[in-house]
N, C-alpha and C positions, 0 to 999 in steps of 0.2 A: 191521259184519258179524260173525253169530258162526256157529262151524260144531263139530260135536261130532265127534270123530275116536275110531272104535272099531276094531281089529285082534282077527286072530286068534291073533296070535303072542303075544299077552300074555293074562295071567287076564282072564276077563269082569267088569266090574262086580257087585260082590255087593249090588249097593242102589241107590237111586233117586241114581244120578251117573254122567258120564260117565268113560270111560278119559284124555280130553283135551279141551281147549275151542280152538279158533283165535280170536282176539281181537286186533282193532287191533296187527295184526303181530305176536302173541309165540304161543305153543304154551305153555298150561296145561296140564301133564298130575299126574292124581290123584296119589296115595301111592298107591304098590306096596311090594307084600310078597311074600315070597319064596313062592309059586304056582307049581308047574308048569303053563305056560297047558295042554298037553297032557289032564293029567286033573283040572286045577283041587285039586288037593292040595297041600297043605306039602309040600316035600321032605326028603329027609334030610340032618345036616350040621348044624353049629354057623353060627356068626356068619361065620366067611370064606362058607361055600359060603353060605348065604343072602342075604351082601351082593351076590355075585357075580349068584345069580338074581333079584335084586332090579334089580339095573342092568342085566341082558338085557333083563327083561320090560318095564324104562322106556325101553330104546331101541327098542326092538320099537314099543312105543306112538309116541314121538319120529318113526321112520321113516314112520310108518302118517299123521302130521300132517305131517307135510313138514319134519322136524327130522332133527336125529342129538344125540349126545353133544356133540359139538364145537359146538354152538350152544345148549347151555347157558349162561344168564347166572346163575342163583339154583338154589340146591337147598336142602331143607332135611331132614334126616334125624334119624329118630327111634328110638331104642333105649333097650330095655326094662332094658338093664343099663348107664352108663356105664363100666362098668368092660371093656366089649368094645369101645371107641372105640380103641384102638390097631389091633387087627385087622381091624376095618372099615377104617378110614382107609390101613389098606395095602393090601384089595383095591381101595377106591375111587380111591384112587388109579393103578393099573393102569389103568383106565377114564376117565382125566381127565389122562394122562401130561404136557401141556404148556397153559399157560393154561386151570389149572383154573377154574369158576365159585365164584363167590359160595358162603359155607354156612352154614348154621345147623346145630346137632346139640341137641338137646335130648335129657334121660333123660325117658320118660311112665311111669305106672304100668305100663301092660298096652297091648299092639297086639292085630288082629284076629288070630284063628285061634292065638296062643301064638307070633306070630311072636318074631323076637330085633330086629328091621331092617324100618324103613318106611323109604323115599326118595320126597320128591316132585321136582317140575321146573319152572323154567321157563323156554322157551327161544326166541331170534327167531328169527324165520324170514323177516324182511323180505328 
């Protein structure tokens, strides 16, 4: 069984992908970037505030698939700067307060839209 989960509480899909996939028990949800779902714009705000709306708008989705935070197994997170990994890492952590998941963090060149922070997920839901 696969099932594609879209909400309105998170930015829309900007391309031919879903917001999340339901799959043989776990909740694939896309990389999210810091989007106001609201007006679909970047918001203002360095690396704290757009990690912070980066993990709104992936629990928003999470919710929307029959997940939350706390049934996260794997995340993997991407920034455009490694050198904003301490700051991330302390709002993300706020968000993950006790048996955080799994993670990867990589530095990429360039994210969509000039973000600073993508996070992807993925989380069971059995």
């Amino acid at each position: 069984m696969r099932q594609t989960v879209r909400t309105e509480n998170a930015p829309a899909a900007i391309g031919p992908y879903s917001q999340a996939v339901v799959s043989g028990g776990f909740l694939f949800c896309s990389g999210q970037i810091p989007l106001d779902p609201a007006t679909g714009k970047m918001i203002e705000g360095g690396i704290e505030e757009q990690t912070e709306r980066v993990l709104r708008n992936l629990a928003a989705v999470l919710e929307s698939g029959g997940g939350s935070l706390r049934s996260v197994v794997k995340t993997t997170v991407y920034l455009a700067d490694l050198s904003d990994f301490p700051a991330m890492n302390e709002m993300y952590g706020r968000f993950f307060p006790e048996s955080p998941p799994a993670r990867a963090t990589v530095q990429v060149a360039k994210l969509p839209a000039g973000a600073l922070v993508e996070i992807d997920a993925v989380a069971s839901i059995e």
